[in-house]
KESE-559790 format. One record per residue (C-alpha): residue in three letters; x, y, z. Coordinates in pm, whole numbers, plus 50000, padded with zeros to 5 digits. Each point is the difference from the previous one (the first is absolute). Example, Ala and Ser with C-alpha at 12.3 -4.5 7.8 and 13.67 -1.06 7.14 Angstrom:
% KESE-559790
@r:ala east:51230 north:49550 up:50780 .
@r:ser east:50137 north:50344 up:49934 .
***
This chain:
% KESE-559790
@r:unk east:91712 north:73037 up:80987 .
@r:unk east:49819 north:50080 up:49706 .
@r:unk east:50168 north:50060 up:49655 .
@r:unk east:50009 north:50285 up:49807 .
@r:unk east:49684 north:49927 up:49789 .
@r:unk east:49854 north:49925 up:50297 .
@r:unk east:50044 north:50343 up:50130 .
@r:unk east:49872 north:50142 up:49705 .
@r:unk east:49681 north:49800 up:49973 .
@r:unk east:50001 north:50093 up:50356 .
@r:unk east:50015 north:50378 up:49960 .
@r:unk east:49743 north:50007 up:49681 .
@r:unk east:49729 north:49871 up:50240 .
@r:unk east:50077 north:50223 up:50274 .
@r:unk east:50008 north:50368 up:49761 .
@r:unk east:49770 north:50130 up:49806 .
@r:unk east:50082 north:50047 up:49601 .
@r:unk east:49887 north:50282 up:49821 .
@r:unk east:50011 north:50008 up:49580 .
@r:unk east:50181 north:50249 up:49835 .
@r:unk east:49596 north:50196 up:49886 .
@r:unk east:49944 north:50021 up:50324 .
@r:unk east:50291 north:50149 up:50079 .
@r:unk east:50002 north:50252 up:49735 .
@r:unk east:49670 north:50086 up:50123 .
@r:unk east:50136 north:50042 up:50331 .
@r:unk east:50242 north:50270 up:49888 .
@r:unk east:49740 north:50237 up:49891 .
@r:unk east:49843 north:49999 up:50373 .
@r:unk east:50040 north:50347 up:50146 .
@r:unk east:50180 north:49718 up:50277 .
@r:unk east:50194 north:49756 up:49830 .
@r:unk east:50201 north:49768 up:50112 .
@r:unk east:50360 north:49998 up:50048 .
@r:unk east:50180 north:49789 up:49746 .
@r:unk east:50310 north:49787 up:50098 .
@r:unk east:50239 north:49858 up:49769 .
@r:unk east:50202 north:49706 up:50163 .
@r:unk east:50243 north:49953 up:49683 .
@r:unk east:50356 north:50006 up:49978 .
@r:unk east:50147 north:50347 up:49898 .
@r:unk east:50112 north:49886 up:49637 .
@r:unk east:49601 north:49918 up:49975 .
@r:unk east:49866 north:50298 up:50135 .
@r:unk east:50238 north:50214 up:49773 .
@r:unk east:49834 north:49849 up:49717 .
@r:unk east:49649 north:50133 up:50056 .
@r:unk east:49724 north:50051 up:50288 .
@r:unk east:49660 north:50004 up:50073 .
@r:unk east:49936 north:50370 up:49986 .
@r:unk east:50103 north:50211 up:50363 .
@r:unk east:50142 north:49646 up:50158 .
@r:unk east:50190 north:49990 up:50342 .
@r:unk east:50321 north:49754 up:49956 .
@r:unk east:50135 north:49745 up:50265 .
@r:unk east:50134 north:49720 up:49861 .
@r:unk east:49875 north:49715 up:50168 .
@r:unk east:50351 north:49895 up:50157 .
@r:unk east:49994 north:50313 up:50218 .
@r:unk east:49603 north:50005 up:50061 .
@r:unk east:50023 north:49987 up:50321 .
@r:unk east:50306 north:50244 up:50050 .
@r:unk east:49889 north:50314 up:49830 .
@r:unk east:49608 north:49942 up:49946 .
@r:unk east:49914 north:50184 up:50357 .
@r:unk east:50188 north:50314 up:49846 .
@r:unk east:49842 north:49989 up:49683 .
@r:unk east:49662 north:49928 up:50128 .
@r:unk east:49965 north:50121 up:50323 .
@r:unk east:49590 north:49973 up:50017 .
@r:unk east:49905 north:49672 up:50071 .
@r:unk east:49644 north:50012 up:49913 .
@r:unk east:50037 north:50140 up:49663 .
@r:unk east:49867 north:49818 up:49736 .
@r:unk east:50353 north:49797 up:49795 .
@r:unk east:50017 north:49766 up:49668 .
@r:unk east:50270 north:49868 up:49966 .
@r:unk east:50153 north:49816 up:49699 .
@r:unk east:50275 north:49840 up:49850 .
@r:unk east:50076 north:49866 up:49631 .
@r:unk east:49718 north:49773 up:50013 .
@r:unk east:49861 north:49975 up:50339 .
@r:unk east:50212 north:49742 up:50210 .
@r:unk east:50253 north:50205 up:50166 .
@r:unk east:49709 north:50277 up:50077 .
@r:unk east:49742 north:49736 up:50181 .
@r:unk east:50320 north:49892 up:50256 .
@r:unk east:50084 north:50398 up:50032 .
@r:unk east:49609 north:50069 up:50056 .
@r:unk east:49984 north:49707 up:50273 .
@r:unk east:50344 north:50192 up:50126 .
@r:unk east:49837 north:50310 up:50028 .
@r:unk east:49669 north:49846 up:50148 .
@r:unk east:50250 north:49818 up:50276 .
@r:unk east:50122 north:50361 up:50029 .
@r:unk east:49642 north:50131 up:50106 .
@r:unk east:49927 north:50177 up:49674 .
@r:unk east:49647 north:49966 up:49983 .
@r:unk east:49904 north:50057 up:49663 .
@r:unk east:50204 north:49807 up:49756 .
@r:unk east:49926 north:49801 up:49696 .
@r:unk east:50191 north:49803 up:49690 .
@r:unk east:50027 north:50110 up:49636 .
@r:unk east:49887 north:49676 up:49829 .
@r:unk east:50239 north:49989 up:49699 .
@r:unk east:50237 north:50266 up:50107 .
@r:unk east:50096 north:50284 up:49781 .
@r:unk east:50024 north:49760 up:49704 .
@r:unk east:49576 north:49934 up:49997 .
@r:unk east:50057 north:50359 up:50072 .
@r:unk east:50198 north:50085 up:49676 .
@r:unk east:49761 north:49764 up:49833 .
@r:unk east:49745 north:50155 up:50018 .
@r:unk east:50087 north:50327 up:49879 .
@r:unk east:50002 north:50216 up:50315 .
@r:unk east:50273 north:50269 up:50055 .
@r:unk east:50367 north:49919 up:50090 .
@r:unk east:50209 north:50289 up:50096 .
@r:unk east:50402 north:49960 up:49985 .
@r:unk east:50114 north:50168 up:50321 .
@r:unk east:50338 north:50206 up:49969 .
@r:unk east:50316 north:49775 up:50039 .
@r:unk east:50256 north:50197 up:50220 .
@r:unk east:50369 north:49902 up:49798 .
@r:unk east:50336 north:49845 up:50179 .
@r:unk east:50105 north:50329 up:50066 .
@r:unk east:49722 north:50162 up:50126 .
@r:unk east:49940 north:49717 up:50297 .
@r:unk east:50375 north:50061 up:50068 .
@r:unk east:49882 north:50349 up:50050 .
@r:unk east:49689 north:50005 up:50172 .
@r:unk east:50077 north:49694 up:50219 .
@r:unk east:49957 north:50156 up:50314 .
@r:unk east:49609 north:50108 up:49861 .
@r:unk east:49916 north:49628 up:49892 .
@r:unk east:50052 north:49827 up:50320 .
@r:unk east:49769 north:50265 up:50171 .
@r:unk east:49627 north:49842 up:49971 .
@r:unk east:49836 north:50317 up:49919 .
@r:unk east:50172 north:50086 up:49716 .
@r:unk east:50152 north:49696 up:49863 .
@r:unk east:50060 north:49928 up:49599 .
@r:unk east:49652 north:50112 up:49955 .
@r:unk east:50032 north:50338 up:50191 .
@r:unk east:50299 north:50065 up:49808 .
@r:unk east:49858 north:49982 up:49710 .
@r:unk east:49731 north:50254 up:50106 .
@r:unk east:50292 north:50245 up:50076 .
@r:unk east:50172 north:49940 up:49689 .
@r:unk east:49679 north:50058 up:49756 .
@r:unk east:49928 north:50333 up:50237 .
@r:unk east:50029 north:50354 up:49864 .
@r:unk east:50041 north:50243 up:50285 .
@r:unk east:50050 north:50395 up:49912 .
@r:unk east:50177 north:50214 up:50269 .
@r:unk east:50019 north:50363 up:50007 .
@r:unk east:50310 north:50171 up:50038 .
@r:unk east:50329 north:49852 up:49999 .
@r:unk east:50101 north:50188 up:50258 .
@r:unk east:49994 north:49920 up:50389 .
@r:unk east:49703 north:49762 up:49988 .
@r:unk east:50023 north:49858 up:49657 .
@r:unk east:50345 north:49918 up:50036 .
@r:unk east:49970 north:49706 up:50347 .
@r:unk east:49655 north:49927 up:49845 .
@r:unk east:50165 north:49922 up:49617 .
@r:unk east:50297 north:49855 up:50179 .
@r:unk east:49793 north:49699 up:50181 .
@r:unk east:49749 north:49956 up:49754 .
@r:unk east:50259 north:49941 up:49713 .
@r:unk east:50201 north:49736 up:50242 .
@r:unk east:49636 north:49821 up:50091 .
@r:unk east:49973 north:49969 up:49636 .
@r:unk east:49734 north:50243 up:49903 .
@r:unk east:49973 north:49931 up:49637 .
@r:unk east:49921 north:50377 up:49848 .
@r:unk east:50068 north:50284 up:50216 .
@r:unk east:49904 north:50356 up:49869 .
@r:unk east:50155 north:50289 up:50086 .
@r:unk east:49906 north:50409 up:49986 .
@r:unk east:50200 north:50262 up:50073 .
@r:unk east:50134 north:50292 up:49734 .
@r:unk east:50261 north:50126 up:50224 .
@r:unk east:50421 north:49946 up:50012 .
@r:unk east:50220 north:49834 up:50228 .
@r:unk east:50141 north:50313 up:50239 .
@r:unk east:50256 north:49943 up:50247 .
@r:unk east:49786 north:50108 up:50273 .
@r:unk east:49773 north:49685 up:49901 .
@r:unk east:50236 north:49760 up:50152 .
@r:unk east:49989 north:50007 up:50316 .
@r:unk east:49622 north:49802 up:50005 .
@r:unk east:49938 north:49914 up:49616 .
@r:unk east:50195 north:49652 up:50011 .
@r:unk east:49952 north:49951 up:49610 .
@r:unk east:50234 north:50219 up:49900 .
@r:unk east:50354 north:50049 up:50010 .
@r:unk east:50274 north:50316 up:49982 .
@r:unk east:50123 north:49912 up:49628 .
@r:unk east:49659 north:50025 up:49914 .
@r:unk east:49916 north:50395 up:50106 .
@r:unk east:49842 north:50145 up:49776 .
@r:unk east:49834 north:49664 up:49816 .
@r:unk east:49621 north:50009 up:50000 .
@r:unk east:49904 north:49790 up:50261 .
@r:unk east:49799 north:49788 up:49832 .
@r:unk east:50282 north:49870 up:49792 .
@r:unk east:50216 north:50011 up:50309 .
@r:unk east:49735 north:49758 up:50145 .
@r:unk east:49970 north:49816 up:49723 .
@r:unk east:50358 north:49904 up:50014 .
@r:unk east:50012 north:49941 up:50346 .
@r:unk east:49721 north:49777 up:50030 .
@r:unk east:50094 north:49803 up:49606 .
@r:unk east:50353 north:49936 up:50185 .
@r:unk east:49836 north:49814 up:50344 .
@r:unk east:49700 north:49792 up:49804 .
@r:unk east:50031 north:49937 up:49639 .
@r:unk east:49648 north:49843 up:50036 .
@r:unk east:49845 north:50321 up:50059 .
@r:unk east:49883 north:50213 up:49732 .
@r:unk east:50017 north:50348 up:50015 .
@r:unk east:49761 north:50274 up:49860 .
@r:unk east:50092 north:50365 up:50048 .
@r:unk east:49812 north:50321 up:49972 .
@r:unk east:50211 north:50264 up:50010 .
@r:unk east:49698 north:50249 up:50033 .
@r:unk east:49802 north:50234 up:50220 .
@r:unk east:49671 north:49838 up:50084 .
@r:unk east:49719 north:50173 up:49930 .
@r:unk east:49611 north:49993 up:49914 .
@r:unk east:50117 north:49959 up:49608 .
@r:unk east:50179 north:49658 up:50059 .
@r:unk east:49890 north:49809 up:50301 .
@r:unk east:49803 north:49778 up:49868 .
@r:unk east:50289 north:49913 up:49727 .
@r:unk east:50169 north:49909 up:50284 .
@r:unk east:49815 north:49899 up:50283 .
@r:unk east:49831 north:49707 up:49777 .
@r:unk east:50202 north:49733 up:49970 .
@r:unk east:50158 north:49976 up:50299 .
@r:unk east:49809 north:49780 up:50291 .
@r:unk east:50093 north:50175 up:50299 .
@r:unk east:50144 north:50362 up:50088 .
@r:unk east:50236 north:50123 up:50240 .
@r:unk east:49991 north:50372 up:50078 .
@r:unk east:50386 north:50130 up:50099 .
@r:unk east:49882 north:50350 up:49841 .
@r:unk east:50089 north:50296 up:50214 .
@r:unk east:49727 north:50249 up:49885 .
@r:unk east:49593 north:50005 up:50060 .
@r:unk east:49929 north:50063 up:49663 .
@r:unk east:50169 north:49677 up:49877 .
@r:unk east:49813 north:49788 up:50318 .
@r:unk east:49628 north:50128 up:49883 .
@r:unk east:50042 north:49908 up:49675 .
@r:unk east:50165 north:49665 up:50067 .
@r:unk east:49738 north:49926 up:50233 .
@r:unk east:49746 north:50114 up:49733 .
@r:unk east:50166 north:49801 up:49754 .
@r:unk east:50035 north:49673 up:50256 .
@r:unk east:49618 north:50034 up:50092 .
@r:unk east:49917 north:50045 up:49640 .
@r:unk east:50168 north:49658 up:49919 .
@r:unk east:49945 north:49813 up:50286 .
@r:unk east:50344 north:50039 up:50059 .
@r:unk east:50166 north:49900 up:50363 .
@r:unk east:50179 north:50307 up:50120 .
@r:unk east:50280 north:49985 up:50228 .
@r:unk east:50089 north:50305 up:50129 .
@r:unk east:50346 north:50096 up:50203 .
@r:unk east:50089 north:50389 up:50122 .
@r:unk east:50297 north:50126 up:50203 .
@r:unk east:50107 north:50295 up:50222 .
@r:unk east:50297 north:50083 up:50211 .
@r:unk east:49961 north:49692 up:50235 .
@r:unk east:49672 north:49926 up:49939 .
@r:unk east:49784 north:49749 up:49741 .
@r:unk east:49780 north:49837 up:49896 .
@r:unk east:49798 north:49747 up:49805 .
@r:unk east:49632 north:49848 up:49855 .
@r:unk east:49832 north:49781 up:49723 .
@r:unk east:49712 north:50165 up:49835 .
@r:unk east:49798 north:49744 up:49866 .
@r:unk east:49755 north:50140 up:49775 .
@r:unk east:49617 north:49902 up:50049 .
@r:unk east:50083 north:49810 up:50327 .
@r:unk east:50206 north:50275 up:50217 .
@r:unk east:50067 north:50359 up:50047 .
@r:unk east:50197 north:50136 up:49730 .
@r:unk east:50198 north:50319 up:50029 .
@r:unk east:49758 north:50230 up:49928 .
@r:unk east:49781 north:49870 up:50299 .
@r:unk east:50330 north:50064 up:50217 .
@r:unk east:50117 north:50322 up:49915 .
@r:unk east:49653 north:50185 up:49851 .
@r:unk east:50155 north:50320 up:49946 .
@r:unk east:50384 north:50037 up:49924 .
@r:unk east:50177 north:50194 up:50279 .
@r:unk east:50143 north:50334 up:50002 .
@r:unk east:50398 north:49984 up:49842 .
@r:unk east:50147 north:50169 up:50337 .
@r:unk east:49795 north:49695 up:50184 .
@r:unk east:50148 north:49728 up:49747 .
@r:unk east:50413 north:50100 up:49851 .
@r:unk east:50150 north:49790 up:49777 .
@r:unk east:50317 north:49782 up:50100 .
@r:unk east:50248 north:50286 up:49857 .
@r:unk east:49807 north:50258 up:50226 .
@r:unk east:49978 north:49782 up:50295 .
@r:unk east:50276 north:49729 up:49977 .
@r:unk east:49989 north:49636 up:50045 .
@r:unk east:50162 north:49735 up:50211 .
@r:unk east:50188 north:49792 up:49737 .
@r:unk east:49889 north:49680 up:50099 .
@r:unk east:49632 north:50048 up:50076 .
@r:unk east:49891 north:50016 up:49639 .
@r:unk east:50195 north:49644 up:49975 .
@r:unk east:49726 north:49871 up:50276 .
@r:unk east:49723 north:50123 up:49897 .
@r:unk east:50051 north:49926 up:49643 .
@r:unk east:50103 north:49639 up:50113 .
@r:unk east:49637 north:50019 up:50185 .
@r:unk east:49815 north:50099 up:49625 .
@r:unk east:50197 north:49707 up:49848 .
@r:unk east:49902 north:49785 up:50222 .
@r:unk east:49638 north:50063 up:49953 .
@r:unk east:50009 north:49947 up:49654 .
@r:unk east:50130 north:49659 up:50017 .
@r:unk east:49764 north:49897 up:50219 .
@r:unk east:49760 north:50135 up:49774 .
@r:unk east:50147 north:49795 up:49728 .
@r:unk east:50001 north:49687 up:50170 .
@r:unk east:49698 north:50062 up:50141 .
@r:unk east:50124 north:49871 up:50377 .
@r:unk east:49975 north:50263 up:50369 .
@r:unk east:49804 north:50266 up:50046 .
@r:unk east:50058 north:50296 up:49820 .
@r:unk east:49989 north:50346 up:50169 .
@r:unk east:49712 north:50068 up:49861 .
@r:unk east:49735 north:50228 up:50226 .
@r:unk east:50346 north:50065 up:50219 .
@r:unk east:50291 north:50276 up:50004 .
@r:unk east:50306 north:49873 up:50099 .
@r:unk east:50163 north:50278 up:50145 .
@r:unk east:50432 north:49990 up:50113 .
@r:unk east:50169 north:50209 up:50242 .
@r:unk east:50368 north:49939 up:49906 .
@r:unk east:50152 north:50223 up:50348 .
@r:unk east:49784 north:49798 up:50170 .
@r:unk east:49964 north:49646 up:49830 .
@r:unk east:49663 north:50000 up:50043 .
@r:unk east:49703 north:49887 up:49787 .
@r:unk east:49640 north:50133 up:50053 .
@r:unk east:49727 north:49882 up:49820 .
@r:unk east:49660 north:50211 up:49877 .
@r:unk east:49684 north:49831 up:49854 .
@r:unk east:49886 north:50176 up:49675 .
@r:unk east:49650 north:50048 up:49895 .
@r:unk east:49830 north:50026 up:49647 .
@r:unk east:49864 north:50302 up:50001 .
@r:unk east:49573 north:49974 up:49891 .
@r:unk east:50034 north:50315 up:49806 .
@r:unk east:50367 north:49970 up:49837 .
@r:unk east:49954 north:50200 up:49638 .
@r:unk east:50189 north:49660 up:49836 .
@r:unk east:49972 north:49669 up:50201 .
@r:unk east:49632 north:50057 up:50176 .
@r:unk east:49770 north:49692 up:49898 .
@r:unk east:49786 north:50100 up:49695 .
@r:unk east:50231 north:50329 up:49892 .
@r:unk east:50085 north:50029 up:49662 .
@r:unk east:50408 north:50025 up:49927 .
@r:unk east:49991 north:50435 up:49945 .
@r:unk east:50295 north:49984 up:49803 .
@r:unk east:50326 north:50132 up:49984 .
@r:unk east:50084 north:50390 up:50135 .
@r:unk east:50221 north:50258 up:50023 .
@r:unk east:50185 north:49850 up:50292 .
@r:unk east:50242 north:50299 up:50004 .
@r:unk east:49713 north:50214 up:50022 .
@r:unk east:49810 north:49788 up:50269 .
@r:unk east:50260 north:49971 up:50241 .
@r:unk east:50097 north:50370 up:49966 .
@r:unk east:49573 north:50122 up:50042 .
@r:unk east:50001 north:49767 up:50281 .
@r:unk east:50290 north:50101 up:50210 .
***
């Protein structure tokens, strides 16, 4: 049997060693290679190699398929000084990875030479105590979560939508959640709008939210605008945020999110309800329909009544919202498909889903290749010419 240094001497003849210049030209590929960091977690806390993949080298074998499903991807992998990575390269080589080479030095010729080190986030105690049941899962993991906790999501409308939407993303740990909506809590609200309570009548509901959503998830910060959204501050509030979920129950307010969301380059997930029926779709700007491309022309009001002309099944704005905070997480982890191109339509009397495929439309006034962002309108005024 041969000894350890045996093995090692073994390994260094068998994989191929790259130095930490070539590596760093490597990153600047438009391809570049996957980076693999074998270290213990108390290492890897301490500083990376710039967008690294962790699996410490104990559970290589365990959790690398998950993490790196695509065998013929280029990997480097490296360690603290480039034993541990040459065994874990001749692992992954055993494995049937195809491309794989050694970081001669490890992250400390790395370090050495001056190249960047980013300090990934360090989830606390409590925080794996919380989000347990997220870690063990391979596509999200302590890296995943991290994602979720530095994203900003803004929903619109604390009201049917908004409120499963906030609900879930504030327990999955989304770090800054922004919230719009300048109405009141009215007693009539809860029988679908899940963030509020009956003590609270009367209480804007973006405090009410605030409260609610403060009381499940400490780790969530909360923004409020207790405004109207209009032309004037959009972009005030649109900006920051990285993705947008549409619970808004009036066409002016979708154009000129979508506007806003194309403008940005801003993921839209958008969620609408009536009676029984609802349903739900991801604009992504630039690469999808948005909503203009959908619905060219707002509809006539008789043809389109609000939920206090036309009522609402209680529970069907809790699925469909679920539906638009699902998206976004996926989104944010950047894992599935999202429903991007498709409308996910629900039939709650029947408990049936039908699904449409959504075009881009070649001569869309906002999202058509080569057009110019118009602006901002009257969106009162458009929806009111057009119907």
């Amino acid at each position: 049997m041969p000894s350890g240094k045996e093995l090692i001497w073994d390994s260094k003849r068998q994989i191929r060693e790259v130095t930490v210049e070539q590596v760093a030209r490597r990153l600047r590929e438009p391809l570049p290679p996957i980076l693999l960091d074998v270290r213990e977690s108390d290492e890897y806390v301490a500083g990376r190699l710039p967008g690294a993949v962790h699996v410490p080298r104990g559970f290589l074998e365990l959790r690398v398929e998950d993490r790196i499903p695509d065998r013929a991807k280029p990997i480097v992998v490296y360690c603290a000084a480039g034993v541990r990575s040459v065994l874990a390269a001749r692992t992954l080589q055993e494995m049937g990875y195809e491309d794989v080479a050694s970081l001669a030095g490890g992250i400390s010729r790395w370090t050495d030479a001056g190249l960047p080190v980013e300090r990934p986030r360090v989830l606390t105690a409590n925080q794996k105590e919380r989000y347990r049941r997220h870690l063990i899962i391979p596509e999200v993991g302590e890296t995943g979560q991290a994602k979720l906790l530095d994203a900003k999501v803004l929903l619109m409308g604390a009201g049917g939508l908004g409120s499963p939407a906030a609900l879930y993303l504030a327990a999955a740990g989304v770090g800054t959640l922004g919230i719009i909506d300048m109405d009141v809590v009215d007693l009539s609200n809860l029988q679908r709008q899940v963030l509020h309570t009956s003590d609270r009548v009367g209480m804007p509901k973006t405090e009410s939210a605030e409260k609610t959503l403060k009381a499940l998830n400490p780790d969530v910060k909360v923004v409020t605008f207790p405004e109207r959204l209009t032309s004037q501050n959009v972009e005030r509030i649109v900006e920051p945020f990285d993705i947008v979920l549409d619970g808004g129950d009036n066409f002016p307010t979708r154009y000129l999110l979508n506007d806003a969301c194309v403008l940005f380059g801003k993921p839209n997930v958008h969620g609408s309800i009536f009676r029984f029926d609802g349903q739900v779709t991801t604009f992504l700007p630039r690469q999808g329909p948005c909503y203009r491309c959908l619905y060219p022309q707002p509809p006539p009001p008789e043809m389109a009544p609000s939920c206090a002309e036309a009522g609402v099944l209680g529970v069907l704005p809790g699925i469909v919202g679920l539906f638009q905070a699902n998206e976004a997480i996926k989104l944010i982890l950047g894992v599935g498909e999202p429903l991007a191109g498709r409308l996910l339509t629900f039939d709650a009397l029947g408990t049936r889903f039908t699904e449409l495929k959504l075009r881009r439309d070649p001569n869309c006034p906002v999202c058509a290749e080569g057009v110019a962002f118009p602006g901002f309108i009257d969106y009162e005024q458009f929806c009111h010419l057009a119907a």
